[in-house]
C-alpha positions as CSV (number, residue, x, y, z in Angstrom):
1,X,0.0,0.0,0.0
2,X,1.3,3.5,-0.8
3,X,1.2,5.0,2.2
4,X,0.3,8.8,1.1
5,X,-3.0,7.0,-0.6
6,X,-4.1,5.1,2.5
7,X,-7.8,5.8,3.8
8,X,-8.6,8.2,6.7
9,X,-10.6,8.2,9.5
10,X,-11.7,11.2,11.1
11,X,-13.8,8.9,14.0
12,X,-10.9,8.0,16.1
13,X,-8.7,11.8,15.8
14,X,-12.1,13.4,17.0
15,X,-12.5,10.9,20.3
16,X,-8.5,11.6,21.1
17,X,-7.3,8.6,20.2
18,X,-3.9,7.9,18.6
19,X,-4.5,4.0,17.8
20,X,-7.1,2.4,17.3
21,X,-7.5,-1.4,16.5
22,X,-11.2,-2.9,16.5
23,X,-11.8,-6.5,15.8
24,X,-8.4,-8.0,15.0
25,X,-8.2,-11.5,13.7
26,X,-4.8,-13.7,12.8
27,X,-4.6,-17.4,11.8
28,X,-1.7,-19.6,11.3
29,X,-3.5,-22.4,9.5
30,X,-6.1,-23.8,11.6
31,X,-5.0,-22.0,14.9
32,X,-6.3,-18.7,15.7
33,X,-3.7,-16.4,17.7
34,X,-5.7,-13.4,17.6
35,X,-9.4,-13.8,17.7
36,X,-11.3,-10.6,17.6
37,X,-9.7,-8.4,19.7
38,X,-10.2,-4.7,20.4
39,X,-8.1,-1.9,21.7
40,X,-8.1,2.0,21.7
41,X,-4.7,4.0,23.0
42,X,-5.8,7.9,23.4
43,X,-3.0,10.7,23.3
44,X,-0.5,10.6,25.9
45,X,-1.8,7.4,27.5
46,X,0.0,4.3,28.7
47,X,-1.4,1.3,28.1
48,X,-0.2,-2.2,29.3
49,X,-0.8,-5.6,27.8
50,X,-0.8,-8.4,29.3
51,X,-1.1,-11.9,29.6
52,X,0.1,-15.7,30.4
53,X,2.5,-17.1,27.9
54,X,1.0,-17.9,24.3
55,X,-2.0,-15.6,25.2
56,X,-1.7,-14.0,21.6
57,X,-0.1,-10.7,22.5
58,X,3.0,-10.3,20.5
59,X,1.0,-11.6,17.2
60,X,-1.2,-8.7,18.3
61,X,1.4,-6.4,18.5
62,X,3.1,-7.6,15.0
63,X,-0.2,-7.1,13.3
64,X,-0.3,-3.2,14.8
65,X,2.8,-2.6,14.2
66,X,3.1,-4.2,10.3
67,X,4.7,-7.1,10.5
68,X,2.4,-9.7,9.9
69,X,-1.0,-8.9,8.0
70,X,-4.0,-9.2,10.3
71,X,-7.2,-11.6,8.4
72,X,-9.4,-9.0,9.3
73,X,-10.0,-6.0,11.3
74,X,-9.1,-2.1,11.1
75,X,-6.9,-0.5,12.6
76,X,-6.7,3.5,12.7
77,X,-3.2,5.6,13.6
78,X,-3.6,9.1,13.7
79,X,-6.9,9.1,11.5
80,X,-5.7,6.8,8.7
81,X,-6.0,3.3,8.2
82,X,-3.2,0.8,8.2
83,X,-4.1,-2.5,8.5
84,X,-2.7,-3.2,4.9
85,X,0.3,-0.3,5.5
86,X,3.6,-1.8,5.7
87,X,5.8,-1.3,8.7
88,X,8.0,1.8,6.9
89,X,4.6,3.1,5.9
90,X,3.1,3.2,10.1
91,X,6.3,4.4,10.9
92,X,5.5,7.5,8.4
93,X,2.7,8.0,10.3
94,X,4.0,8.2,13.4
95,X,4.6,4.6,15.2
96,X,7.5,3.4,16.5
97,X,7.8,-0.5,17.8
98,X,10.5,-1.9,20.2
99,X,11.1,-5.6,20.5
100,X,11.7,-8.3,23.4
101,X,15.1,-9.1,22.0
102,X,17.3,-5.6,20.6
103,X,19.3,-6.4,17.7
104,X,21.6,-3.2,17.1
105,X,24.4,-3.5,14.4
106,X,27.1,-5.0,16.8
107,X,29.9,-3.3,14.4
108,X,28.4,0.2,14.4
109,X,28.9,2.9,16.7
110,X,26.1,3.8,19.4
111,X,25.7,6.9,17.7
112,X,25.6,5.6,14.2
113,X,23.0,2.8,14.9
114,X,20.6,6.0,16.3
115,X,21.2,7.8,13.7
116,X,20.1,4.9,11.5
117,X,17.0,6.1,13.0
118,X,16.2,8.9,11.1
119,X,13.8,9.3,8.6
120,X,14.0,10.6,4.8
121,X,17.7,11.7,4.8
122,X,19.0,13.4,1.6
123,X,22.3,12.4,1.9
124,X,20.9,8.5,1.1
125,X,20.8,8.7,-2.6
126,X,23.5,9.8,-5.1
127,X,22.4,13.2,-7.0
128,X,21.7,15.2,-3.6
129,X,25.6,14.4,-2.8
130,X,26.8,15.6,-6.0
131,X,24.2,18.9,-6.3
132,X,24.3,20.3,-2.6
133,X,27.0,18.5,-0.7
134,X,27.1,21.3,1.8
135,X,23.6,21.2,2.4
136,X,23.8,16.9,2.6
137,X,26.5,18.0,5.0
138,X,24.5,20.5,6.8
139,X,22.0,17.6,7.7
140,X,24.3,15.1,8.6
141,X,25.8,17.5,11.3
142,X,21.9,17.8,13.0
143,X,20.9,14.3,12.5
144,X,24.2,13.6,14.6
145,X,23.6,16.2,16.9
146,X,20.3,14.7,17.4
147,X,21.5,11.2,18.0
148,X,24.0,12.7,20.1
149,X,21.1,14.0,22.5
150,X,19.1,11.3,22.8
151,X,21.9,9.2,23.4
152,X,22.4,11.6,26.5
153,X,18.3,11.0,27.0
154,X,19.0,7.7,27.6
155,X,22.4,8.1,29.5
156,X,24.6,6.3,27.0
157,X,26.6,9.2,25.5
158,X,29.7,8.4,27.5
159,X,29.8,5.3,25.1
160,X,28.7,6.8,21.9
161,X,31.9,5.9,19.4
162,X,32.0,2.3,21.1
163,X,30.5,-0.5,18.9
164,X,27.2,-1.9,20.1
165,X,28.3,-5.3,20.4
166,X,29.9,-4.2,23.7
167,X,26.6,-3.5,25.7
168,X,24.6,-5.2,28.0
169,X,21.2,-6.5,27.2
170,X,19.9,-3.9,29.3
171,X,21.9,-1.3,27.7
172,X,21.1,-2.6,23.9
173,X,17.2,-2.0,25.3
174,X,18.5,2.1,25.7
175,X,20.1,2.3,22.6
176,X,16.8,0.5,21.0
177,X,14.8,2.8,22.8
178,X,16.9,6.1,21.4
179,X,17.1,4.9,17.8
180,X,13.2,4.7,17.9
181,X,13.1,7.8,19.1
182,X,14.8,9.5,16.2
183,X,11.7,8.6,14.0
184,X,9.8,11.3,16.3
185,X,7.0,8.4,17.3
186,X,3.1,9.7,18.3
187,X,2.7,6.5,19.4
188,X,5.4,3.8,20.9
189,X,5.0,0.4,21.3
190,X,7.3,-1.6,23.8
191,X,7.7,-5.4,23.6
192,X,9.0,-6.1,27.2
193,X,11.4,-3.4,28.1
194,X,11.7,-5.1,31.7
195,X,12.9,-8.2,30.0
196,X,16.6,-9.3,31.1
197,X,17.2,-5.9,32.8
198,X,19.1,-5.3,36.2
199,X,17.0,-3.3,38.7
200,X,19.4,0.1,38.4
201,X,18.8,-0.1,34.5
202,X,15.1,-0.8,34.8
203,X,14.6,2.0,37.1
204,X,16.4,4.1,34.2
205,X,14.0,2.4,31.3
206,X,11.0,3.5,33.7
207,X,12.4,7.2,34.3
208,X,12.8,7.7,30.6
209,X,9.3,5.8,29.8
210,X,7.6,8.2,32.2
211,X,9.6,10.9,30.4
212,X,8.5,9.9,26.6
213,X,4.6,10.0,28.2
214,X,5.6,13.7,29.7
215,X,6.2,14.6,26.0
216,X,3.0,14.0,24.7
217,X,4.1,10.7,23.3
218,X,1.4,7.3,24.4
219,X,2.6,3.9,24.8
220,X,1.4,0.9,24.3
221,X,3.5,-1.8,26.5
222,X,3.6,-5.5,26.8
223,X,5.3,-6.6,29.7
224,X,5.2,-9.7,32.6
225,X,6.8,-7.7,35.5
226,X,3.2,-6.5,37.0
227,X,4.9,-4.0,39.5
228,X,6.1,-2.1,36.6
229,X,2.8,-2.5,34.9
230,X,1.2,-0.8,37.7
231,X,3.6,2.1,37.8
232,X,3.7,3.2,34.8
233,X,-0.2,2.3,32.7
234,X,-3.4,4.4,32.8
235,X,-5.4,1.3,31.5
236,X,-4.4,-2.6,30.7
237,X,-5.7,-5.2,28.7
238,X,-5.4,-8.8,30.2
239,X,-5.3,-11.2,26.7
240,X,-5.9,-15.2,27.1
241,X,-6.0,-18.3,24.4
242,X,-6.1,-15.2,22.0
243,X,-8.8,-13.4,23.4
244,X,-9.7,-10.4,24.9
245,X,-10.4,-11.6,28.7
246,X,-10.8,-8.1,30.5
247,X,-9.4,-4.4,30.8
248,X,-9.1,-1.9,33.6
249,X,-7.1,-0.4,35.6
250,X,-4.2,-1.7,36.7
251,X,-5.5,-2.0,40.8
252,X,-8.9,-3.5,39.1
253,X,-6.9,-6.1,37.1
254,X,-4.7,-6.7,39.8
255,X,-7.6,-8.4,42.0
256,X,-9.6,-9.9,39.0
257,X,-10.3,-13.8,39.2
258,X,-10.4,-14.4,36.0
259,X,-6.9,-13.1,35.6
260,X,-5.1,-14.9,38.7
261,X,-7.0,-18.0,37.1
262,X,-5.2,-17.2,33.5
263,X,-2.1,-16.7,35.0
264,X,-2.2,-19.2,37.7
265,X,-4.9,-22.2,36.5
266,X,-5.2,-22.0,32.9
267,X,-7.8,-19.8,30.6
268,X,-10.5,-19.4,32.3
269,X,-13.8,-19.7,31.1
């Protein structure tokens, strides 16, 4: 899909909402990992997702975020619908997606695998390098300046010439985290920033998630460390067997029997 020709919808800019996703259905053959699930994410709102293992929510988030196709169901970003928009294309539009594992470019620089980040750079094809090198130049200088900050943001500028192959796991999940950020995201979606993080770093992720919200920029966040959950969401969505078992907030969820029996005795009925 061309992403400049793909549909609005005025419905879900006018209720506040920065995402929405009604209906959503994936099948892998004759298993159904997504079965009809529904979720809204309004400006500057967190929103956790949750859920026991194999409860459907990373297929959910690969079908928002466009990198698997969902069967059927809409989904609106920012008034216009992507459900068929490739990942570059939602990324246009102003989402941004983390994942569970970072994979930076090991031999790259900090600061060069952020400023891989950056969108629509001149500099990337030939004929703007031969007709305004000082101007390709000019760019180059404030998309490094930029990576430069955020690389601050998320306290890794002290390492910003060292290759990436020489950070933790919870350090990778910074560097992630800044690179995203250079695409200037409305939206961010977060695949288990908690996941194979020391406490001091977590408590760093958390600062600068709290920070991101501050901005004006929502969140959308899967993640199995429940404590962190209830810091950080406005609203969370409990998923099970790929459905849709409940929503709330995160003290309502917290005391919900048909999420301790999820978690702790199966799907429940």
């Amino acid at each position: 899909m061309d992403s400049r020709k793909a549909p609005t919808d005025s419905r879900a800019a006018q209720t506040g909402h920065v995402l929405v996703a009604e209906n959503l259905v994936k099948r892998f053959g004759g298993m159904t990992a997504v079965d009809g699930v529904s979720l809204a994410v309004r400006s500057g709102e967190i929103v956790g997702l949750i859920g026991p293992n194999g409860a459907g929510k990373t297929t959910l988030f690969d079908c928002v975020a466009g990198e698997r196709a969902p069967d059927e169901g809409r989904i609106v970003l920012n008034g216009r619908r992507i459900e068929r928009a490739p990942a570059h294309a939602r990324i246009a539009h102003g989402m941004a997606r983390t994942f569970q594992i970072p994979r930076p470019f090991a031999g790259m620089t900090l600061v060069e695998n952020v400023m891989l980040g950056s969108r629509d750079q001149s500099g990337e094809n030939i004929l703007p390098n031969w007709l305004t090198p000082a101007s390709v130049a000019r760019e180059e200088r404030a998309t490094f300046d930029k990576a430069m900050d955020l690389l601050g943001f998320v306290t890794l500028a002290r390492l910003a010439h060292q290759p990436a192959r020489a950070l933790s796991g919870g350090q990778r999940k910074l560097l992630e985290l800044a690179r995203v950020l250079m695409t200037e995201p409305t939206i961010l979606l977060l695949d288990e920033p908690a996941a194979g993080v020391n406490p001091s770093l977590l408590e760093i992720i958390i600062e600068r998630i709290v920070e991101i919200n501050n901005r004006g920029t929502a969140l959308l966040i899967i993640e199995h460390n429940m404590e962190m959950v209830a810091r950080l969401c406005d609203h969370v969505l409990v998923m099970a067997g790929g459905r849709l078992l409940c929503e709330g907030r995160p003290d309502q969820i917290a005391g919900d029997p048909r999420v301790i029996e999820a978690y702790l005795g199966g799907v429940a009925a």
